[in-house]
N, C-alpha and C positions, 0 to 999 in steps of 0.2 A: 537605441540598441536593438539589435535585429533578434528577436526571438527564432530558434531553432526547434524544429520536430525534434522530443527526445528519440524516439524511435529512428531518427535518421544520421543521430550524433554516431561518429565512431567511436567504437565499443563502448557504445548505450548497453550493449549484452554483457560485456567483460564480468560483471558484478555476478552473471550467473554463473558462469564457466570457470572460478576458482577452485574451484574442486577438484580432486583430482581424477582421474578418466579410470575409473575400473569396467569392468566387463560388463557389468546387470547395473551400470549407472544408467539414470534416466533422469533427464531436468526436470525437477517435479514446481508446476505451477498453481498458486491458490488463487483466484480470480473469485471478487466480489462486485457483485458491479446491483446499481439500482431499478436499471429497466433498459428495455431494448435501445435506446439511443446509447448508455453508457455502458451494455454490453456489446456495440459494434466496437466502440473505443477498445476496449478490452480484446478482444475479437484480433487489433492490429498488432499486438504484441505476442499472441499464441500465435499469430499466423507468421509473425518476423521469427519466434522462435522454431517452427517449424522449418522454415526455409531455411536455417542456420546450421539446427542442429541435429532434422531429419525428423523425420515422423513417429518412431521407431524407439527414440531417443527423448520425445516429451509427453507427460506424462504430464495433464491436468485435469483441476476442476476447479468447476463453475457453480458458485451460490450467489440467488439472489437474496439480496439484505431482508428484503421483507420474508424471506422463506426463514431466517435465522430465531424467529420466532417459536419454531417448533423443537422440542427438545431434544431430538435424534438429527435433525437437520445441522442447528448449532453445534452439537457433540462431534459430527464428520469434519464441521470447519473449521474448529477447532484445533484436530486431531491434523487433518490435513496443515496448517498454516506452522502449526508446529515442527512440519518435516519441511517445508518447502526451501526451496531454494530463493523463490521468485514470487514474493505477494504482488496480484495486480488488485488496485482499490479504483474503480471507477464508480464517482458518485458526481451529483448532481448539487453541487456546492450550498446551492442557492437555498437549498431544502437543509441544511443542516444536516447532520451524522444521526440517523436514528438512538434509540437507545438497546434495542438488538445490536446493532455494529458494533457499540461500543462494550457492551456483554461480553461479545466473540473476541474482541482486543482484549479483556480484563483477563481474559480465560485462557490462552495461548500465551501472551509475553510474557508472565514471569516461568513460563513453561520449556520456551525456545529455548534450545541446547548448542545450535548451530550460530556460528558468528560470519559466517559466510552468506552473502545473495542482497537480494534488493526490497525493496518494495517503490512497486512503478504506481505513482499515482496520477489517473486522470480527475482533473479537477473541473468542472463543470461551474460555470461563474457566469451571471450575468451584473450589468450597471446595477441594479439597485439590490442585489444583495451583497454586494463588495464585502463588507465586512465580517459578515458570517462568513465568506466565502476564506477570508481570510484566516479565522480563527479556525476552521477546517484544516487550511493548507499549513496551521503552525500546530495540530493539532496530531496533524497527519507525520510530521517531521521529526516530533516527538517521539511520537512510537516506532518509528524508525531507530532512533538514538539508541531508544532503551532496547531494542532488537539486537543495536550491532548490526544494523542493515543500511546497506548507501542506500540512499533515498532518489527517487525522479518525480519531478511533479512538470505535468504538459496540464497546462489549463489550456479549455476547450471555453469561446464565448456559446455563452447562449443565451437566446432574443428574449426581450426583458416577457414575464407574461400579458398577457393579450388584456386581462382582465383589471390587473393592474395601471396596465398606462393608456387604458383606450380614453379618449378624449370623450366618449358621450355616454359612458359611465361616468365619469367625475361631475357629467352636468346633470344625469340624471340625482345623483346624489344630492345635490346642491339643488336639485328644484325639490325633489323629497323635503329636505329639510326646510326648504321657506315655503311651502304648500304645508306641512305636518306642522311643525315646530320641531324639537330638539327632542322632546318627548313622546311624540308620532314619528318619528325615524325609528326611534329606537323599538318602539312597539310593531311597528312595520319591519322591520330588520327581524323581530326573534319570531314573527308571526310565520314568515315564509318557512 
């Protein structure tokens, strides 16, 4: 089955545009994203929205998850995700959902008034965190539900880490261990 760019499905935007057109409307976008690779992801749907619906006519912002930390930071994302039309959630699957993110979720959805708009999620996954990645993307779908929001999820690959699967780390490890013992690893490990 051929996977499609959500951003290139037609009326991938439909879910914002249900509203109805008054004068001093403006598409209002909450974009959360992890760090500069999953804020470019992000990036691709302010900029489809822009081309769409004018410049003029959207109206977002941007929080990084680790800035949600702070209590006047969380308070805006909040407040904002609560008006929104259009949640973008760009994370990095493979890291799991901090516990900030899911603060800023606890604290807006039994809040949200509007039954209208989406939340666009980029999902960020590589081969060996699959499953987290998955418990993310069912995680992510939920809160959608309980929104009353249509959901989009574009999972983005990404290359397994370096540190994890390099082959002369794993030997080094394994000569650790029959050079030290079981007990010299581990005192070797917490030494560094």
């Amino acid at each position: 089955m051929k996977q499609m760019n959500v951003l290139e499905r037609d009326g991938a935007f439909d879910c914002s545009t249900r509203s109805t057109a008054i004068e001093d409307y403006a598409l209002n976008l909450a974009i959360l994203y992890h760090d500069a690779r999953t804020q470019a992801w992000a990036r691709e749907v302010y900029d489809r929205a822009i081309r769409l619906a004018g410049r003029e006519w959207v109206r977002a912002t941007w929080w990084k998850i680790s800035d949600l930390t702070e209590p006047g930071v969380l308070a805006g994302a909040v407040s904002t995700a609560m008006r929104a039309e259009m949640i973008v959630v760009a994370v990095d699957a493979s890291e799991g959902l901090p516990l900030p993110f899911q603060v800023w979720v606890d604290n807006w959805l039994p809040h949200r008034r509007s039954s209208t708009g989406c939340l666009f999620a980029f999902m960020g996954r590589s081969e060996l965190a699959s499953r987290r990645a998955d418990r993310v993307g069912a995680y992510l779908r939920e809160v959608a539900r309980r929104a009353r929001l249509e959901f989009l999820l574009e999972e983005r690959h990404l290359p397994a880490p370096a540190a994890a699967s390099s082959p002369l780390r794993h030997k080094t490890l394994l000569g650790a261990a029959a050079s030290f013992g079981a007990q010299g690893l581990m005192t070797a490990r917490y030494a560094r």
